[in-house]
Legacy VTK file of the C-alpha trace (Angstrom):
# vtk DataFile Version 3.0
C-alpha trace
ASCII
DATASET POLYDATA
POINTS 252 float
-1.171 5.177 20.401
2.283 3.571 20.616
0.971 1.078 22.805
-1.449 -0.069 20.566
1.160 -1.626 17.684
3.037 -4.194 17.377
6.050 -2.561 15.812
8.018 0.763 16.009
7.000 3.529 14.415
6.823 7.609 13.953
3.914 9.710 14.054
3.452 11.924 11.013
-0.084 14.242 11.970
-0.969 11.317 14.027
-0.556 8.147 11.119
1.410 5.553 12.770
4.799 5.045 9.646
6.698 2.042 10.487
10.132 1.594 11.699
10.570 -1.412 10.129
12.930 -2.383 6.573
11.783 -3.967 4.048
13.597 -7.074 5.383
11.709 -6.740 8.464
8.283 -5.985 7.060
7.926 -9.089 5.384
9.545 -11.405 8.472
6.922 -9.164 10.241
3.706 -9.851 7.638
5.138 -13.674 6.967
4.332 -14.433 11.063
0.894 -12.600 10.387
0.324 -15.034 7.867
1.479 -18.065 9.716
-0.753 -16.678 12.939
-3.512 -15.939 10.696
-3.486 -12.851 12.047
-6.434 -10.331 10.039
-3.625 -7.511 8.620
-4.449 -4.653 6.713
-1.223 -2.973 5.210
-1.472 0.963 3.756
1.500 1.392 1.764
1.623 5.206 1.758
2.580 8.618 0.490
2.831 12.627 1.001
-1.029 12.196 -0.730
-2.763 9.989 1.083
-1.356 11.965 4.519
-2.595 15.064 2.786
-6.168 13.253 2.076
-6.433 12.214 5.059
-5.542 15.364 6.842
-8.738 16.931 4.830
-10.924 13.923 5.288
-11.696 12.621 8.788
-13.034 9.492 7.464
-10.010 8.332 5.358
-7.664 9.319 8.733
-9.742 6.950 10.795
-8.831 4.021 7.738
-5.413 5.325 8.350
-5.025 5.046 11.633
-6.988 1.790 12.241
-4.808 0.334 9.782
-2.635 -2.794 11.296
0.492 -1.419 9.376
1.347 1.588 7.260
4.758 1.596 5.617
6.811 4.814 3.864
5.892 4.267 0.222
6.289 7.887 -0.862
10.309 9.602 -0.486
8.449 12.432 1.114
6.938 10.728 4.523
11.013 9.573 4.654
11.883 13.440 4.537
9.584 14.424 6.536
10.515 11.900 9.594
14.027 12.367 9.071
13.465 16.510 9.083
11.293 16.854 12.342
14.269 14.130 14.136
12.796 10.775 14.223
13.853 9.116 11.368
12.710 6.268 8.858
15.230 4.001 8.466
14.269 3.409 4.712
11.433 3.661 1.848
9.427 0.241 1.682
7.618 0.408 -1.466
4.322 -1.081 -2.315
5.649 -2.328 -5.653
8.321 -4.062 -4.332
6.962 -5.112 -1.012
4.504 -6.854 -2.998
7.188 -8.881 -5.153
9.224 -9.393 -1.384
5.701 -10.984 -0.133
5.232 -13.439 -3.390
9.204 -14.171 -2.740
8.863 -15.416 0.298
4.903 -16.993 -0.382
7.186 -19.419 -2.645
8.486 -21.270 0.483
4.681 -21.545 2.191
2.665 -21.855 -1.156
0.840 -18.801 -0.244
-3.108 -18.608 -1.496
-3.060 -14.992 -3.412
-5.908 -13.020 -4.808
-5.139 -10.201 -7.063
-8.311 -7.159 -7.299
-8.162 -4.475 -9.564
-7.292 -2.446 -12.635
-9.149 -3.236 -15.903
-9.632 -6.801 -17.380
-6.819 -7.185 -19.552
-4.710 -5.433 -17.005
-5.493 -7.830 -14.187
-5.517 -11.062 -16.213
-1.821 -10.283 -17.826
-0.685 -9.384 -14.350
-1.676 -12.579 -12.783
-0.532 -15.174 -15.764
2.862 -12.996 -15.213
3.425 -12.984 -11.738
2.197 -16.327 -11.575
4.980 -17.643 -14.421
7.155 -15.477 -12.166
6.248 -16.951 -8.353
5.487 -20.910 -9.449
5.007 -21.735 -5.587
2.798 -19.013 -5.129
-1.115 -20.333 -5.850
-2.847 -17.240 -7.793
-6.741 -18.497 -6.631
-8.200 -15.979 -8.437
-8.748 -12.303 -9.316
-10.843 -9.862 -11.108
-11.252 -6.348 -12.506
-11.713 -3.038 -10.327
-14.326 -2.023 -12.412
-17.434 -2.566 -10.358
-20.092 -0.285 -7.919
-20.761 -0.918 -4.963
-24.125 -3.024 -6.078
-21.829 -5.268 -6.760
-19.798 -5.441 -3.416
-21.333 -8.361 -1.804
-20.616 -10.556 -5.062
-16.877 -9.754 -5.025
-16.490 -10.004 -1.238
-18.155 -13.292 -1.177
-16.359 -15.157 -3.769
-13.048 -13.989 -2.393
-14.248 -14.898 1.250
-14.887 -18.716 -0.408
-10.962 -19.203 -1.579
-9.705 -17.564 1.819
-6.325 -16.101 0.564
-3.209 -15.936 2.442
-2.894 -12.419 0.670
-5.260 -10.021 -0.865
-3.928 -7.361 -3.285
-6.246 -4.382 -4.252
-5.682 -1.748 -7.264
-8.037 0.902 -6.776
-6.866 3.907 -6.095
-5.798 5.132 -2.736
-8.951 7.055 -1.801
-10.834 4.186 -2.724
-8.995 0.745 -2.113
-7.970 1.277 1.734
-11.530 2.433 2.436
-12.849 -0.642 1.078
-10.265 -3.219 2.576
-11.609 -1.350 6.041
-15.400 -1.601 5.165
-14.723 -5.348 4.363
-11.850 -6.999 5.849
-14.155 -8.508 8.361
-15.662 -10.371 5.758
-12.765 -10.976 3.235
-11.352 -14.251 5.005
-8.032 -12.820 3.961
-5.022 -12.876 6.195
-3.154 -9.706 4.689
-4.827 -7.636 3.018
-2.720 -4.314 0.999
-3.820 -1.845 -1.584
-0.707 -1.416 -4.105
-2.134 1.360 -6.245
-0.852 1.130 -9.566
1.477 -2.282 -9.393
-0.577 -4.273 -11.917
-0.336 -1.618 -14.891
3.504 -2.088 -14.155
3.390 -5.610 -13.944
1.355 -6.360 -16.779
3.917 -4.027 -18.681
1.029 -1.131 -19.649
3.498 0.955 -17.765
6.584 1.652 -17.031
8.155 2.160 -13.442
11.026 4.527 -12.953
14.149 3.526 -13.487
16.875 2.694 -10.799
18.897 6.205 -11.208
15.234 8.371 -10.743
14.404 6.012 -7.784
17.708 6.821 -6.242
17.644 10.308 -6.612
13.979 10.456 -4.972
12.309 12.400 -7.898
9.695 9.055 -9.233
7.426 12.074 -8.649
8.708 14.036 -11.304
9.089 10.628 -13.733
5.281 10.033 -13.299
4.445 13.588 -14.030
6.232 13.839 -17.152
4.734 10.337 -18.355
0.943 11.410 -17.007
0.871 14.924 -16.734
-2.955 14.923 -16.034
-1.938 13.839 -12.442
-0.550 17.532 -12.097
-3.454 18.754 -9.966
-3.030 15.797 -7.747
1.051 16.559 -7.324
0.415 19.335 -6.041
-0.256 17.849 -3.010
3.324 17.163 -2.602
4.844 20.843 -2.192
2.149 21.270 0.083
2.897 18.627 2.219
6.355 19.657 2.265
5.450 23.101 3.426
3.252 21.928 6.136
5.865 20.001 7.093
8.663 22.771 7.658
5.587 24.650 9.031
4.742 22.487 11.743
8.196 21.227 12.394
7.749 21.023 16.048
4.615 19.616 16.347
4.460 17.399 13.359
5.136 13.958 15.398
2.603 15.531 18.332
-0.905 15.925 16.073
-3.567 13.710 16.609
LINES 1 253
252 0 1 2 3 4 5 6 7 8 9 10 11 12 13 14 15 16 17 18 19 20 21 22 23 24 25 26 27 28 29 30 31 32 33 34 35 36 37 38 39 40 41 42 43 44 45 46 47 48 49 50 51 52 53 54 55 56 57 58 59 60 61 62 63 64 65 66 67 68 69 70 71 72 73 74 75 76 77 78 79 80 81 82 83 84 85 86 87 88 89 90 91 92 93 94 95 96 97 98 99 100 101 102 103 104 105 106 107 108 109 110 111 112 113 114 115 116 117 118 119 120 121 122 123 124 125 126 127 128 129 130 131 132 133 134 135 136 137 138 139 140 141 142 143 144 145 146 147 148 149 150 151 152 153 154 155 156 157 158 159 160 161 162 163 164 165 166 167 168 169 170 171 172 173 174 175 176 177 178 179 180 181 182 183 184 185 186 187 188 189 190 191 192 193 194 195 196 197 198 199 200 201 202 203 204 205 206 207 208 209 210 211 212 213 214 215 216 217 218 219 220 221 222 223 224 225 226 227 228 229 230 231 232 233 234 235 236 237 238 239 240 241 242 243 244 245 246 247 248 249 250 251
């Protein structure tokens, strides 16, 4: 599998993490771009491993991915416990403000999918006031089936974005970059989860001092406890982890 990428990286239960800073990351997506090189970026978490781990189908997204970064504090544990270290947490959130940073200089074409109406549409006129370079061609809600698939693929095939950014949901976003980004005409493609309700200002991310002390997880659960039964993922993963210490790098 190592052969097959184009950057280094660390097996966690066979998903390839990258080596790579944030720094590097977006020197390393910003020569995709230029190439026009098809990229589909998973920004993940403890979670998604564990989802993927229980669901063959979402592993295969994983691992056919073109890049997966550490979003979550726990995949940078976990490398750093079984001896082959991350060399830091690159963020979805702020990869995608990194990204629009450095789209100022090229102009980038961006299309923003996802979260509901008002969400979306405060999220672009904001990032847009915030990135002037950066050419927002368009973007709509999340909040469509999949009758209505070949609509939302074909209008953002016709403005051919530099970037594509997709809040769905982790279980469903990445599986539906895969399905599509054949057909998307969009050089990067990433799913950023939750960015645009932050963005927009409907919520609130942690602040610096949580960040730094790793516990976001425990911020977002006290803000929205009905994600408990999802969080529990993350003790689990931990304990797998410790579990399979010697073989955690080695599963395919």
């Amino acid at each position: 599998m190592k052969e097959t990428k184009q950057y280094p990286f660390v097996p966690i239960y066979g998903i390839p993490f990258s080596k790579l800073t944030m720094q590097d990351t977006v020197v390393w997506l910003t020569q995709a771009i230029q190439e026009r090189r098809s990229t589909h970026v998973i920004t993940a978490n403890p979670i998604m491993v564990m989802a993927a781990l229980e669901n063959a189908n979402f592993m295969k997204v994983m691992k056919q991915s073109d890049l997966v970064v550490p979003d979550g504090t726990g995949v940078v544990w976990a490398a750093n416990y079984v001896g082959d270290p991350l060399p830091e947490r690159v963020t979805g959130f702020d990869l995608l403000h990194q990204l629009m940073t450095a789209g100022q200089e090229y102009r980038w074409r961006v299309y923003m999918l996802g979260a509901s109406p008002e969400v979306i549409q405060e999220a672009a006129s904001r990032l847009q006031q915030q990135y002037p370079a950066i050419e927002i061609v368009g973007y709509r809600d999340g909040y469509f089936g999949a009758a209505e698939d070949e609509q939302v693929v074909e209008q953002i095939s016709s403005l051919h974005p530099d970037i594509l950014f997709v809040a769905r949901g982790a279980d469903t976003q990445e599986p539906w970059i895969a399905k599509y980004r054949d057909r998307l005409n969009s050089t990067v493609m990433m799913g950023v989860g939750g960015s645009f309700d932050v963005i927009s200002g409907r919520s609130k991310r942690a602040p610096e001092w949580v960040q730094s002390m790793r516990i976001e997880w425990l911020y977002r659960l006290v803000k929205e406890p009905s994600r408990f039964t999802r969080m529990l993922a993350l003790p689990k993963f931990a304990l797998k982890v410790m579990r399979d210490k010697e073989k955690v790098t080695k599963i395919n």
